[in-house]
C-alpha positions in Angstrom: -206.6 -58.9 -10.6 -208.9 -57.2 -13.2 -211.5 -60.2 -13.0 -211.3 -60.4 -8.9 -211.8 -57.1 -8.9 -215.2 -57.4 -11.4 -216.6 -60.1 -9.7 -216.1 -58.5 -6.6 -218.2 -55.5 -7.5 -220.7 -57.9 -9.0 -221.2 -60.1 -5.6 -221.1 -56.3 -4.1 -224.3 -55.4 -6.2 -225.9 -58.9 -5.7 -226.5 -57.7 -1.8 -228.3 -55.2 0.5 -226.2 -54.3 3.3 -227.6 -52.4 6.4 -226.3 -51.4 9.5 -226.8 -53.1 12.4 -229.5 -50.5 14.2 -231.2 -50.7 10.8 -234.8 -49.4 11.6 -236.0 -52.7 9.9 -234.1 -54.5 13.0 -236.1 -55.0 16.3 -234.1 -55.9 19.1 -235.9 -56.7 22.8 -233.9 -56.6 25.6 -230.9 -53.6 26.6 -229.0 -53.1 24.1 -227.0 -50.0 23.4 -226.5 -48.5 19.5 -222.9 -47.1 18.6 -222.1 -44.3 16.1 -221.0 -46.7 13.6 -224.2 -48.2 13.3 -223.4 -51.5 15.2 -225.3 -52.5 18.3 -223.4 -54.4 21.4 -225.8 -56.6 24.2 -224.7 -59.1 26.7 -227.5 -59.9 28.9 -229.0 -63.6 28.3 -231.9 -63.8 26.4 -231.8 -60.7 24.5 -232.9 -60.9 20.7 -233.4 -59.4 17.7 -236.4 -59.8 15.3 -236.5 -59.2 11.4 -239.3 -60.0 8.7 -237.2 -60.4 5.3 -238.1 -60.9 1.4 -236.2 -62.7 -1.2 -235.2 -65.5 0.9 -232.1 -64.9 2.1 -230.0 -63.0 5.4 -226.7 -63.4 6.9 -225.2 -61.6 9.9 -221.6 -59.8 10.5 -221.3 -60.3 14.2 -218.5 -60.5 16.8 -218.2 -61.3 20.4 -216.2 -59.9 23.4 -215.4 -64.0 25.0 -217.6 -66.1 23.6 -221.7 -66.8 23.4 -224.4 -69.0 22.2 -227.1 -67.9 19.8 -230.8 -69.8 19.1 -231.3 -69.5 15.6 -235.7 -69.6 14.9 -236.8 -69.0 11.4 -241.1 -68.3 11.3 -241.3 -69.4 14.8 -239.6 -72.8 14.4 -235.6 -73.9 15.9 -233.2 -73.7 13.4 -230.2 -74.3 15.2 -227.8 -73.3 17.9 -224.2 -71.7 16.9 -221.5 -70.3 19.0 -219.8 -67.0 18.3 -216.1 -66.1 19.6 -213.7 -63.6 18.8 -213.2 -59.7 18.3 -213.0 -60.0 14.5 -216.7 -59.8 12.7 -217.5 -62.6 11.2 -220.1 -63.5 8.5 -223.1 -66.2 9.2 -225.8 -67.1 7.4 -228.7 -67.1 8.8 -231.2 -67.9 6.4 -231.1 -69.0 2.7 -233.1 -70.0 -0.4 -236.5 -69.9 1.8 -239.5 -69.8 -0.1 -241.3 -66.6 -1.6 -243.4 -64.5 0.6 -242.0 -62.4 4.2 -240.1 -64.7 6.8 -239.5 -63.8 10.5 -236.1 -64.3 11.3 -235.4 -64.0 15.3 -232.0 -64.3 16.8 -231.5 -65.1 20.2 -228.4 -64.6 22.9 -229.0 -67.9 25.0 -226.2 -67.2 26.8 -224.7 -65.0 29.5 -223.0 -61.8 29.7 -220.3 -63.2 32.2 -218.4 -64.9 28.9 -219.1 -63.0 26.2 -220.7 -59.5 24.9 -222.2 -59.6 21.2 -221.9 -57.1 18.6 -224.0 -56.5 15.3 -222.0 -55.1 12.7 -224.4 -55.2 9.7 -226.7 -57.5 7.7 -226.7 -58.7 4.2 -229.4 -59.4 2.4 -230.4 -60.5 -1.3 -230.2 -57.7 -3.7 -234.0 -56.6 -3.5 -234.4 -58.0 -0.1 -236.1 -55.9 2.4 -236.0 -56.2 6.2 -239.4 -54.7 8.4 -238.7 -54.5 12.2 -241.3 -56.8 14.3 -243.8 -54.7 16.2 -243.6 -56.0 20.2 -246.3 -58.1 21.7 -249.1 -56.9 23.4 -247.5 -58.6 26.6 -243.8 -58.0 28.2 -242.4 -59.9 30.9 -239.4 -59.0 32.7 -237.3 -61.3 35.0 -234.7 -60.0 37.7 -232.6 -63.5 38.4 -229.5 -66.2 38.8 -228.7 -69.2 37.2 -232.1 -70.5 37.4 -233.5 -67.9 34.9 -230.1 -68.0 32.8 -230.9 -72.0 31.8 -227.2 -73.1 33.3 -226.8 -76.4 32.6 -230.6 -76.9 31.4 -229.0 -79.1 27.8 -227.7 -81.4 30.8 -229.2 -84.4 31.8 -227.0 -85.2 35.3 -227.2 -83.5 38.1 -222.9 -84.0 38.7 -222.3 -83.3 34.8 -219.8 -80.6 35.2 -221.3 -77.0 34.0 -220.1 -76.3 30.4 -221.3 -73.0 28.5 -222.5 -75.0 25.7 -225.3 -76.4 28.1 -226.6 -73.6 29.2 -229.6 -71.9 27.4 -232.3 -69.2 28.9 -234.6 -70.5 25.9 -235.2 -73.7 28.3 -235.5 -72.0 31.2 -238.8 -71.0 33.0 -238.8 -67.2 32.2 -238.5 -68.1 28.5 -241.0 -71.3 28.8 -243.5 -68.8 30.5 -243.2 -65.8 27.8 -244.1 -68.7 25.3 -247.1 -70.1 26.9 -248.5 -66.4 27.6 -247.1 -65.2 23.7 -245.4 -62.5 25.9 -241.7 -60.7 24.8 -239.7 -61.1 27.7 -236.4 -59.7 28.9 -234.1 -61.2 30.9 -231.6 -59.4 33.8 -229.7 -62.3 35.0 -226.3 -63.2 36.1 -225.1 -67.0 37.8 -223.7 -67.1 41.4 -225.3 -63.6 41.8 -228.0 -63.0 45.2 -229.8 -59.8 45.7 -226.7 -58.6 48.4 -224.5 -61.5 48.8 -222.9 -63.8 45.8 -222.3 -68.1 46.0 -219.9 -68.7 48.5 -218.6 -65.1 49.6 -216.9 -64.9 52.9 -218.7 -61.4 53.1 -222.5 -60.9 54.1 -222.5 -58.3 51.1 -220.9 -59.0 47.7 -218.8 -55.7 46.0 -220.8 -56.8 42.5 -224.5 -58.4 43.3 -228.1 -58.0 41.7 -228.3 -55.0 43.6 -226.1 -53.4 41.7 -226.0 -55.3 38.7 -229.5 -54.8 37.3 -229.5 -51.2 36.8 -226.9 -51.3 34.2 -227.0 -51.3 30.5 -224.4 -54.0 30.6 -224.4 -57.1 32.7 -220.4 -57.5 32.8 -219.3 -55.0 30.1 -219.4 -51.4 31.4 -221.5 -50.0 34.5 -223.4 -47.6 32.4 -227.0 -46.8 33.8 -229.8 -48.1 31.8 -232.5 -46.2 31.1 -235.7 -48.4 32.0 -236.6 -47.5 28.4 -236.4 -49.7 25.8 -239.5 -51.6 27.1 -242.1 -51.6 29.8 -243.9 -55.0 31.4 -246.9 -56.0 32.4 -245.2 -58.3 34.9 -242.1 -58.7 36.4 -240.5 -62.1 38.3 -238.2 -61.4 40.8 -236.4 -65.0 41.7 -233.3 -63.8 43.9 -231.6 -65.1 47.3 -230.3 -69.1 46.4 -227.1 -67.6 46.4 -227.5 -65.0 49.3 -228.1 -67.8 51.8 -225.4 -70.2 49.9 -222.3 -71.5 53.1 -220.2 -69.1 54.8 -221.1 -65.6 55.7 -225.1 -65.3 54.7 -226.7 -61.9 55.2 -228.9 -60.8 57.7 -232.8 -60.9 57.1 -233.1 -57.5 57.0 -230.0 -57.1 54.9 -231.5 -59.3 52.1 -235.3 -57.6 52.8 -234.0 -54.4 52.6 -232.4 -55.0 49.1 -235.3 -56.7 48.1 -237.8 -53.6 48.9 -235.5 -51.1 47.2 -235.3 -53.7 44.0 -239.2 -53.4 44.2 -239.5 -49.8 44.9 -237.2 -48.8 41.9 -239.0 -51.4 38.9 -242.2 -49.5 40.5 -240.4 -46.3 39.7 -239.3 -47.1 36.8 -242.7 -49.0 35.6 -245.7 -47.1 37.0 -248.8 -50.2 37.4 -246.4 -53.1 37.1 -247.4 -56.2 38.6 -244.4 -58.1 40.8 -244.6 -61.9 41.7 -241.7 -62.6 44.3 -240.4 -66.6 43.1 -239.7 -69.0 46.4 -236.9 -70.3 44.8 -237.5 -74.4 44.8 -234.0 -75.0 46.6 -234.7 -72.5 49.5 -233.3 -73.2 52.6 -234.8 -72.3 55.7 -233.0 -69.0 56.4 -234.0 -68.0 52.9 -237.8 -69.0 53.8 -237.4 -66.9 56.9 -236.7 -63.8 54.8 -239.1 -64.6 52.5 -241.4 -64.7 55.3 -240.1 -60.8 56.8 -240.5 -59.5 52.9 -244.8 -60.9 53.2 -245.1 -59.0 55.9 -243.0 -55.8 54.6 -245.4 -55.9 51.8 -248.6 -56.2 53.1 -251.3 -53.6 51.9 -249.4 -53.5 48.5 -252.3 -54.3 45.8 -249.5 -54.9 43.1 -246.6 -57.2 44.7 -247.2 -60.8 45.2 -245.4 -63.7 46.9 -245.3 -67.3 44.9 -246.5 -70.4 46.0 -243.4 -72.5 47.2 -242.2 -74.9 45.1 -241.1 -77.4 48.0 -239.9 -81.2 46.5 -240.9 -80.2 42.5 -237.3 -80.9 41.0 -236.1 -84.2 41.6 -232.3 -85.3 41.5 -233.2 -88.2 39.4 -234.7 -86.5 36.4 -234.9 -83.2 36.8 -231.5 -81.7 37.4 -228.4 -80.8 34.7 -224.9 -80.0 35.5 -224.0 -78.6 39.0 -227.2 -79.8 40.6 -229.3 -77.4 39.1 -232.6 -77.6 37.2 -232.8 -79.2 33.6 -235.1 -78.9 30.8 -237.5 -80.8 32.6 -236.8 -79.2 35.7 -237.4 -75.4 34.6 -241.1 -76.7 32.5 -242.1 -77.7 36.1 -241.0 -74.5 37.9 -243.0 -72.9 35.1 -246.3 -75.2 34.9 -246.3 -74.0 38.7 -246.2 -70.9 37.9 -248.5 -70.3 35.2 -251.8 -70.9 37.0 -250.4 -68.0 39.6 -249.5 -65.5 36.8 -253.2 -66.1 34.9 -254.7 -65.0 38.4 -252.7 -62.2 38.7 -252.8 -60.8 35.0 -256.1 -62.2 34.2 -254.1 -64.1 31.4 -256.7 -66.7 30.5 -255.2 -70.2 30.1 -254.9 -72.0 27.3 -254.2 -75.8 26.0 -250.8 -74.9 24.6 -248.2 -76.9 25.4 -245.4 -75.9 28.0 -242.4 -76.1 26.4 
């Protein structure tokens, strides 16, 4: 017992351990900090961002359900690993990397509706130090369903049945975009979910929608009010209304417009000069076009708000779809390649020749 107990309180000097709201911790996205130092997230796509010395870094981290998490180490993708279960658990994250400062970036790929994640605390080499990452000079925020949530983008057939492990926001268009514009990017997004009216309800107005889903700190852990301040875009993507017009009871235009200018007229609020590109989803119907059309002309005169360019006929069955007939890897680079050229004009975002990926 003596000699546990020694090399116990050896290992214990051998590391740096920091809570998990460490100021050496960035984290991009809503996130709320508890008194015991841990911090709890659930919407997809939120991350955290660390530069570290000495080469080494593991995680304590547990999860309310269950969630995937994109592992990048100095920009490149390490792996993908899955998290489950109320008890913390310990992960490395990185190890015996070479001298000199690595950015290490973790990254919730998947969504709130199965799991919330919670950092306990970091360990790092004895002498190691962690520096928080300073943000971009570009933020993009996207207000969305499955199609900004990646579901079923690690699919390759559109009647593959949906699985969490192929879903992944870091293939999906709002991610793909960030990357090609080196933007941070935040993600308020839940599957099934329309701007009044969820997939399939038999009412024309859902209890739980977008509406009132994207003013929360949480996205299915708590109804606590966010802020609006943990970050404030350039741009904002609205891409709602797939589901609003899904069978059964669809809302009236002016039910869905209506939602859709108070959406607008609260991120305007909330982000004084923020530039707002309304997304044509590529599977809209026609009653979903019609709205579309009521919301161009509820807009007109506003220098700031802008409607997309349709994206009729660009995601094929064939090639471009994963599980439940929605868009794949390849699907979501085309949504954004379509994109891009609209957001340069509207940012004055010059292009470049990186690759969309």
């Amino acid at each position: 017992m003596l000699s546990l107990l020694l090399l116990l309180t050896v290992q214990a000097n051998a590391q740096n351990i920091v809570k998990g709201s460490d100021k050496g911790v960035s984290y991009t996205g809503r996130v709320e900090a508890s008194a015991d130092g841990s911090v709890s997230y659930d919407w997809t796509g939120v991350y955290l961002q660390t530069d570290i010395t000495q080469g080494y870094l593991a995680v304590e981290m547990s999860e309310a359900g269950a969630s995937w998490h994109n592992l990048f180490i100095d920009g490149q993708w390490v792996r993908k690993f899955k998290v489950e279960g109320e008890t913390p658990q310990r992960i490395v994250l990185a190890e015996k990397l070479s001298k000199g400062t690595h950015r290490i970036r973790l990254q919730k790929c998947t969504e709130g509706e199965y799991g919330k994640t919670t950092i306990h605390q970091f360990i790092l080499a004895k002498k190691g130090t962690m520096q928080a990452v300073p943000p971009k000079e570009r933020m993009i925020e996207v207000y969305g369903d499955s199609y900004t949530c990646g579901y079923g983008t690690e699919s390759s057939k559109a009647n593959d049945r949906f699985t969490i492990d192929t879903e992944n926001c870091d293939k999906a268009y709002g991610c793909i975009i960030a990357r090609y514009f080196d933007a941070d990017y935040a993600l308020t997004a839940h599957s099934g979910q329309g701007m009044v009216r969820d997939w399939g309800d038999q009412k024309q107005i859902s209890d739980v929608n977008m509406s009132t889903r994207y003013t929360q700190v949480f996205d299915s852990h708590g109804t606590a009010a966010y802020a609006f301040d943990r970050y404030t875009p350039q741009l904002v993507m609205i891409n709602l209304g797939t589901n609003d017009f899904s069978p059964v009871a669809i809302p009236t235009d002016e039910q869905y417009v209506g939602a859709y200018l108070k959406m607008i007229s609260t991120i305007q609020e909330k982000y004084p000069g923020v530039k707002i590109l309304c997304i044509t989803p590529h599977s809209a119907g026609r009653y979903l076009k019609a709205s579309l059309d009521l919301l161009r002309e509820r807009l007109a005169g506003q220098p700031n708000v802008f409607m997309a360019n349709p994206l009729d006929n660009m995601v094929t069955v064939e090639r471009d779809m994963g599980a439940d007939w929605h868009p794949n890897y390849q699907g979501q680079k085309k949504i954004a390649m379509s994109l891009i050229p609209q957001i340069s004009a509207i940012m004055g975002w010059p292009l470049t020749d990186k690759t969309i990926e």
